[in-house]
Rosetta silent file (secondary structure, phi, psi, omega in degrees, C-alpha in Angstrom):
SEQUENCE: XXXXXXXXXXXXXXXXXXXXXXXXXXXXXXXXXXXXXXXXXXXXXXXXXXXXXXXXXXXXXXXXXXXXXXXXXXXXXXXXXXXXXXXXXXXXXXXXXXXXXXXXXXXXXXXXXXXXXXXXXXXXXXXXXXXXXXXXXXXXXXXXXXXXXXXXXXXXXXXXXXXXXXXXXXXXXXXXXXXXXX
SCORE:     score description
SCORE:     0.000 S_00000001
   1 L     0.000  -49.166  163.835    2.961  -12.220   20.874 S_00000001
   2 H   -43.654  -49.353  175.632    3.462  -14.412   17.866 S_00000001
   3 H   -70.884  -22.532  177.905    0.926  -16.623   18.350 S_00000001
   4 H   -73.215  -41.429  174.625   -1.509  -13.584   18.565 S_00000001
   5 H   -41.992  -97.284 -137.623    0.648  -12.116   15.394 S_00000001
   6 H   -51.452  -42.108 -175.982   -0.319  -15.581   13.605 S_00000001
   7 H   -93.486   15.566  167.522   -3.934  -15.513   14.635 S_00000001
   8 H   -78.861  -84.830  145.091   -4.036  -11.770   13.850 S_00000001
   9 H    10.107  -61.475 -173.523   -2.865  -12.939   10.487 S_00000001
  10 H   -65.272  -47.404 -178.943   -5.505  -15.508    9.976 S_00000001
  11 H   -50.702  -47.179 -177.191   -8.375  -13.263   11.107 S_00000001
  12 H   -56.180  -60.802  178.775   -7.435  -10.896    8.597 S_00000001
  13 H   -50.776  -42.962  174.042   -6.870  -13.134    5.818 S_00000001
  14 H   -83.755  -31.965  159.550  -10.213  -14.723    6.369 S_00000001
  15 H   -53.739  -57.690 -168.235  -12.258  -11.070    6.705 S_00000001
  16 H   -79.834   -9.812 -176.522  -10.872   -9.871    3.123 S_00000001
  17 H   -74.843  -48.912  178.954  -11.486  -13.690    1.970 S_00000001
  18 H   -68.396  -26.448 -173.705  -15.473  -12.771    2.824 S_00000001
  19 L    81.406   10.918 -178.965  -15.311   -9.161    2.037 S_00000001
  20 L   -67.024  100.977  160.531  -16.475   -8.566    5.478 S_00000001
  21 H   -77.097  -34.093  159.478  -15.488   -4.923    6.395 S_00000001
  22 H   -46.770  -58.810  156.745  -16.966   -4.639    9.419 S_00000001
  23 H   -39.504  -67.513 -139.465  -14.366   -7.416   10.767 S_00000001
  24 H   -70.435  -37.194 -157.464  -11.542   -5.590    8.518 S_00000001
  25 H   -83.349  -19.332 -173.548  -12.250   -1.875   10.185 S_00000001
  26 H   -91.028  -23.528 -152.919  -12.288   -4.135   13.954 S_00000001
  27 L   -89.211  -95.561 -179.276   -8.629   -6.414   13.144 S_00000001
  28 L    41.522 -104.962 -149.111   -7.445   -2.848   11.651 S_00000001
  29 L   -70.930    4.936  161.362   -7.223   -0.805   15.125 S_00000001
  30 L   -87.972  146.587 -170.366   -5.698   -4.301   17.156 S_00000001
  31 L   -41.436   -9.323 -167.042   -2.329   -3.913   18.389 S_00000001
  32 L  -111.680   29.073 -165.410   -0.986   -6.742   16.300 S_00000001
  33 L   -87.556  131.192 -177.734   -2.035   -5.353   12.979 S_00000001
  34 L  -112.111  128.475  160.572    0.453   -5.810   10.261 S_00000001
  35 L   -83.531   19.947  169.586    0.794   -3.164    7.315 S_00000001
  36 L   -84.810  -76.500 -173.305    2.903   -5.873    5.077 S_00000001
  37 H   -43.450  -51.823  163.949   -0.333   -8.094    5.718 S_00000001
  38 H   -43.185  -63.225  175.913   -2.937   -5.446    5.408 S_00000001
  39 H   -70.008  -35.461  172.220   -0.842   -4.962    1.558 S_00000001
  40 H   -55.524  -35.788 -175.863   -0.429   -8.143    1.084 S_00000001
  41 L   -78.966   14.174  170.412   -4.160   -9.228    1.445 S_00000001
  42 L   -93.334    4.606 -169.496   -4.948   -6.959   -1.187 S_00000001
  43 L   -85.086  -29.728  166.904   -4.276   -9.464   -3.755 S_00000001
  44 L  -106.632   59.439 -174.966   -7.218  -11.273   -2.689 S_00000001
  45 L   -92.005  117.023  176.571   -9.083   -7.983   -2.758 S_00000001
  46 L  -132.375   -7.617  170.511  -11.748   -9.064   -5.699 S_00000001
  47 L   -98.220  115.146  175.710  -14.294   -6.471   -4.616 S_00000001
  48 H   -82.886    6.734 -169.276  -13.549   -2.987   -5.294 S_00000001
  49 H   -83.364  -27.675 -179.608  -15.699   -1.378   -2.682 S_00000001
  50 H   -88.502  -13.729  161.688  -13.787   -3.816    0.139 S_00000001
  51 H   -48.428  -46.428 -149.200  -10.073   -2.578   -1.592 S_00000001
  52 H   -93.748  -42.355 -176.724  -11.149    1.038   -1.494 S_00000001
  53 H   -68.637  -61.745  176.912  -12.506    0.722    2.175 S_00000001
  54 H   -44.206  -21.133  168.062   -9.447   -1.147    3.134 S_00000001
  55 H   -75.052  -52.926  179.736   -7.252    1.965    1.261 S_00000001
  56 H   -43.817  -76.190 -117.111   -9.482    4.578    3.166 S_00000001
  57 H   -93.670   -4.597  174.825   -8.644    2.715    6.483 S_00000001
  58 H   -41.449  -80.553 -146.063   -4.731    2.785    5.359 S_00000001
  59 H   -73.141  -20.057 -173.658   -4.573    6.352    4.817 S_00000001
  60 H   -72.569  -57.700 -159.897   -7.153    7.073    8.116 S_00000001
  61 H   -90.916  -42.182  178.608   -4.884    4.839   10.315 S_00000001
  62 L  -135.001   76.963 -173.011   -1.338    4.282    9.177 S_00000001
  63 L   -99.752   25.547  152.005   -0.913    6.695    6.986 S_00000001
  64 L   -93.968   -7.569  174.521    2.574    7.105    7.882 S_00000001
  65 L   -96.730    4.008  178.834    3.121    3.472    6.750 S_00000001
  66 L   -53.102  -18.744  141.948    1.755    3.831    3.020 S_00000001
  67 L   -44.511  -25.625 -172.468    5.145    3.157    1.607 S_00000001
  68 L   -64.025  125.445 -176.066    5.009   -0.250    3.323 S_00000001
  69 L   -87.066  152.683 -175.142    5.826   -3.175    0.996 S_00000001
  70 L   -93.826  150.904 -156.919    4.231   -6.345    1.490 S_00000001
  71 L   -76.952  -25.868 -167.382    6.865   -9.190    1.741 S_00000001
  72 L   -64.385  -87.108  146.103    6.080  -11.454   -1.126 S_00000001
  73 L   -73.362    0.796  169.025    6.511   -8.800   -4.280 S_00000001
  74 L    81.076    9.471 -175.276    7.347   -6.341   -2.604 S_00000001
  75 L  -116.686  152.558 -159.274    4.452   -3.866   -4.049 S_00000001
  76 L   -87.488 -172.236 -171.016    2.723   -1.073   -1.817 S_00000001
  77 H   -68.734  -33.364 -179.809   -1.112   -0.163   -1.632 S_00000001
  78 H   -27.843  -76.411  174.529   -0.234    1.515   -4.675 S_00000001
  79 H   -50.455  -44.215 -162.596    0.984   -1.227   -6.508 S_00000001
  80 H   -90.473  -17.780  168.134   -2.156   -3.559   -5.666 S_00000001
  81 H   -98.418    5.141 -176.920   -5.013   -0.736   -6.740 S_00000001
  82 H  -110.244  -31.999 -165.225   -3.485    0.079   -9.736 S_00000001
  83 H   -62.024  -46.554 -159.118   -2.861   -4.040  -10.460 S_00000001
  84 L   -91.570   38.478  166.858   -7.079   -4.162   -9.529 S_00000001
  85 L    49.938    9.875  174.061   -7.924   -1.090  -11.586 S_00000001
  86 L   -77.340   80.032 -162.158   -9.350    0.667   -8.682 S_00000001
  87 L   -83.332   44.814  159.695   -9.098    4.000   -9.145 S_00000001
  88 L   -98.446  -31.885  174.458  -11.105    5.282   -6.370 S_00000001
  89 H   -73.846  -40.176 -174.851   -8.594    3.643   -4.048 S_00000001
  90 H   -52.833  -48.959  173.628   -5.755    4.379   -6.365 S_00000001
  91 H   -52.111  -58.948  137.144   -7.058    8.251   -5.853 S_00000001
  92 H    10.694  -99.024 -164.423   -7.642    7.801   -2.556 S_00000001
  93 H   -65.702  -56.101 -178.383   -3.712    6.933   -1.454 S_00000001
  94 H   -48.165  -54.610 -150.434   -2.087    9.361   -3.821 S_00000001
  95 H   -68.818  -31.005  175.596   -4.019   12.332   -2.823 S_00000001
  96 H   -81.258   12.382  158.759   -2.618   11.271    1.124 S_00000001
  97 L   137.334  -19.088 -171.099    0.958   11.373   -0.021 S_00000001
  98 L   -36.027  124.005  133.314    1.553    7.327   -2.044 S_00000001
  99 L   -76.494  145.469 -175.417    4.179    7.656   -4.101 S_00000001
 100 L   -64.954  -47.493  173.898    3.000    6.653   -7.766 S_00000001
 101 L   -87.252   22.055 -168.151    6.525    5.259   -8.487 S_00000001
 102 L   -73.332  149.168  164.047    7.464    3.223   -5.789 S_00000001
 103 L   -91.765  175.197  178.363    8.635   -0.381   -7.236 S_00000001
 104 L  -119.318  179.848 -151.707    8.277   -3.355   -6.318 S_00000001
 105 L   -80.274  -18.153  162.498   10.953   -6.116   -6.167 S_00000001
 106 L   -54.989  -34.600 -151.928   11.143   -6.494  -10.103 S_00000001
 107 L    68.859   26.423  178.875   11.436   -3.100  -10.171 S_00000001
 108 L  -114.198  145.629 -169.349    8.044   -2.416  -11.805 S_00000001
 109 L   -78.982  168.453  176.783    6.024    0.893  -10.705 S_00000001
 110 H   -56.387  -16.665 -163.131    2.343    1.025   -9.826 S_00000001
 111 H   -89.404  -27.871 -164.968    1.922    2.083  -14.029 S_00000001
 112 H   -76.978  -39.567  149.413    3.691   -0.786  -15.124 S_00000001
 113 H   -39.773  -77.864  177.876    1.036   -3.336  -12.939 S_00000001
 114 H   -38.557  -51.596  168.092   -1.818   -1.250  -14.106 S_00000001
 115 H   -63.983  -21.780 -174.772   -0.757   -1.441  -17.573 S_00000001
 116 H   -70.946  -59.355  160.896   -0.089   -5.445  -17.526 S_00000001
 117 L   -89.374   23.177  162.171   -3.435   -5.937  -16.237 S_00000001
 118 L    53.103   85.367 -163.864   -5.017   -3.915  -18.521 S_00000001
 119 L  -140.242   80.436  167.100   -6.474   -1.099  -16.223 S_00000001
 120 H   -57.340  -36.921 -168.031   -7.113    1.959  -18.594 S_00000001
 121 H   -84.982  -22.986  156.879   -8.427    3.744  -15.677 S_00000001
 122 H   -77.461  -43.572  165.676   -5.635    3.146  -13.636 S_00000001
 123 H   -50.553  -79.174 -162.453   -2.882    3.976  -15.983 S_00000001
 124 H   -24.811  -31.376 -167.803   -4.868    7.550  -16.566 S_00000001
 125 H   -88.245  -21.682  171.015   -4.895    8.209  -12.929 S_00000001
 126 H   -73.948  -64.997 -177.536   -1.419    7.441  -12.740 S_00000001
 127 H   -37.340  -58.845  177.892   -0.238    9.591  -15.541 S_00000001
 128 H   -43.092  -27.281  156.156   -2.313   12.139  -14.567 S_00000001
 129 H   -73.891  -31.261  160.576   -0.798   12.127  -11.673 S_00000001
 130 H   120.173   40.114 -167.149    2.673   12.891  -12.848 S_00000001
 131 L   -95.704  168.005 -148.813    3.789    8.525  -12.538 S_00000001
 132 L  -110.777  134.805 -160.400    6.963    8.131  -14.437 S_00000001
 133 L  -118.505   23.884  142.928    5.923    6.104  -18.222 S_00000001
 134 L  -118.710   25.593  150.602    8.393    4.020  -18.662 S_00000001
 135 L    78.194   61.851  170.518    7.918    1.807  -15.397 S_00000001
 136 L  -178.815  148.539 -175.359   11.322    2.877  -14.172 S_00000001
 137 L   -65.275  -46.284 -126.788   12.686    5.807  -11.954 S_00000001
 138 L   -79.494  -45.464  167.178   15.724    6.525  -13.586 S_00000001
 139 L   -25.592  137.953 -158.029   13.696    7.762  -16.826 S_00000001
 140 L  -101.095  -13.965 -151.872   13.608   11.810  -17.083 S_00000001
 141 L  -116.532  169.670 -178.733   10.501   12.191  -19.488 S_00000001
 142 L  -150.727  154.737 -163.973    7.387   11.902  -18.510 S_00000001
 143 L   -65.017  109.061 -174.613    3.551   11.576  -20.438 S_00000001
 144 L   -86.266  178.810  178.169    2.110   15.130  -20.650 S_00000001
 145 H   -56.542  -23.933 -167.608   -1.771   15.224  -21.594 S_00000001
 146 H  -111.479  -20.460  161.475   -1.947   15.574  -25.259 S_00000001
 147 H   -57.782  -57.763  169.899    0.659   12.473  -25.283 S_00000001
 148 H   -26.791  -46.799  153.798   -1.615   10.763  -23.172 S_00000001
 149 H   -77.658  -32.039 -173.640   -4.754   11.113  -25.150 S_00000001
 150 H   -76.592  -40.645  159.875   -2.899   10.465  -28.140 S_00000001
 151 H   -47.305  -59.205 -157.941   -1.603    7.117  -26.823 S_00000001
 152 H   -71.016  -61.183 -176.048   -4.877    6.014  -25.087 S_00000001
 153 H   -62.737  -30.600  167.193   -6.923    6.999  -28.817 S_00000001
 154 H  -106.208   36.806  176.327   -4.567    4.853  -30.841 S_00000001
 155 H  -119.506  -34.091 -147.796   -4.324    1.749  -28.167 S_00000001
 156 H   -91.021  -65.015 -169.600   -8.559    1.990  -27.453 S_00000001
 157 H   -42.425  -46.401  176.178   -8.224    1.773  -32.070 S_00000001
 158 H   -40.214  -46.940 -155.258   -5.961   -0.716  -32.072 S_00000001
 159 H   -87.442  -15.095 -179.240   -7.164   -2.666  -29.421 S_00000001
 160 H   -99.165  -11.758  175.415  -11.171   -2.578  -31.355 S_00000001
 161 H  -114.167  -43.885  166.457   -9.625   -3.488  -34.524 S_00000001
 162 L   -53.145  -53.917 -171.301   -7.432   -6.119  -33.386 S_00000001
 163 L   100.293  -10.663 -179.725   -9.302   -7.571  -30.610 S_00000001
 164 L   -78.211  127.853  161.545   -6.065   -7.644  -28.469 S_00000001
 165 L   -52.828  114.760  160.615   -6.338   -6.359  -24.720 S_00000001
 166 H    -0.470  -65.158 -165.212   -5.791   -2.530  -23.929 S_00000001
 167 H   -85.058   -9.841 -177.951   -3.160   -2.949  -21.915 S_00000001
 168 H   -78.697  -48.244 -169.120   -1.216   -5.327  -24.003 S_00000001
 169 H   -50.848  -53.629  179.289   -1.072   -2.844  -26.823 S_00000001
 170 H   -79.861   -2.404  156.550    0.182   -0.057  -24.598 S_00000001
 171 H   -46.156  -76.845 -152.755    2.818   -2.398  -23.066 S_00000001
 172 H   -62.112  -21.284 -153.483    3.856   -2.972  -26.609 S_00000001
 173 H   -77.497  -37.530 -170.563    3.717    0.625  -27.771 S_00000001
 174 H   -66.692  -40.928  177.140    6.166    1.355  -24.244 S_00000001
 175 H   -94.567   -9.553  159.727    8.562   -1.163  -24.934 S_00000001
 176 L  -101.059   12.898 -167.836    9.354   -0.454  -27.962 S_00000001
 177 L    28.536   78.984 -164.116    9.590    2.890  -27.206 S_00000001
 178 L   -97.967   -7.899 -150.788    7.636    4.835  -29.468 S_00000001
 179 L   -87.976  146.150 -173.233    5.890    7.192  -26.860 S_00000001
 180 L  -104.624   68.949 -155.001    7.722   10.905  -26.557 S_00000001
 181 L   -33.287  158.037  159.549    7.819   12.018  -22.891 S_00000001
 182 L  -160.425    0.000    0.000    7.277   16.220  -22.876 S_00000001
């Protein structure tokens, strides 16, 4: 069973290396299918149409395993569509149950990824979703809508007068903690 594990493993690795989804939707439904691997292989997800298929086939097939972390960092389907800015996948897994705040082994949430790699559309879909906005559980407040636009309209100024990445801005705005949960 291992060596089938290993070449299970390989097959996989080498489908999302091609973007080949036909292969991904056949290693998918064999018994040796790993959901660690399946999240882990999202990192070399560089297409978003084969992330978002590969999210779909999550939530069709083991969508009691969406919580699964992949062993390296430790971050969930979650984590890895919000790091690629995909928010069709990022929609996708929330609306079948992902939690938005699970960490990863750092202890940074899917918002905190999204924001790092400077994924406006993923932060929004997270907020919007009710994700927790200071990349930690333990925090109580959380970004209502008119915070939200008000953040987003002076990071998108900032970030056009400066020249300085999106996501850098709203990092810095977070960590210094200017933003007022409500």
């Amino acid at each position: 069973i291992a060596r089938r594990t290993s070449q299970w493993n390989q097959w996989f690795v080498d489908a999302v290396a091609g973007g080949n989804v036909c292969a991904i939707d056949l290693l998918f439904d064999m018994p040796w299918a790993s959901t660690d691997i399946i999240i882990s292989s999202m990192r070399m997800m560089h297409d978003a149409v084969v992330c978002a298929r590969v999210c779909e086939m999550l939530v069709e097939r083991k969508s009691d395993e969406l919580e699964t972390k992949e062993r390296v960092g430790g971050l969930t389907a979650v984590g890895w569509a919000a790091k690629k800015g995909n928010a069709k996948a990022l929609k996708r897994l929330l609306d079948a149950g992902a939690d938005p705040d699970a960490v990863d082994k750092s202890g940074a949430t899917a918002l905190l990824h999204a924001v790092v790699g400077d994924s406006l559309v993923a932060a929004e879909v997270l907020t919007k979703r009710g994700a927790w906005v200071d990349g930690r559980k333990a925090h109580t407040a959380r970004l209502n809508e008119s915070s939200l636009a008000s953040l987003l309209t002076a990071a998108q100024l900032s970030a056009s007068q400066s020249g300085a990445p999106l996501g850098a801005l709203i990092l810095a705005v977070w960590l210094g903690g200017l933003i007022v949960g409500g």
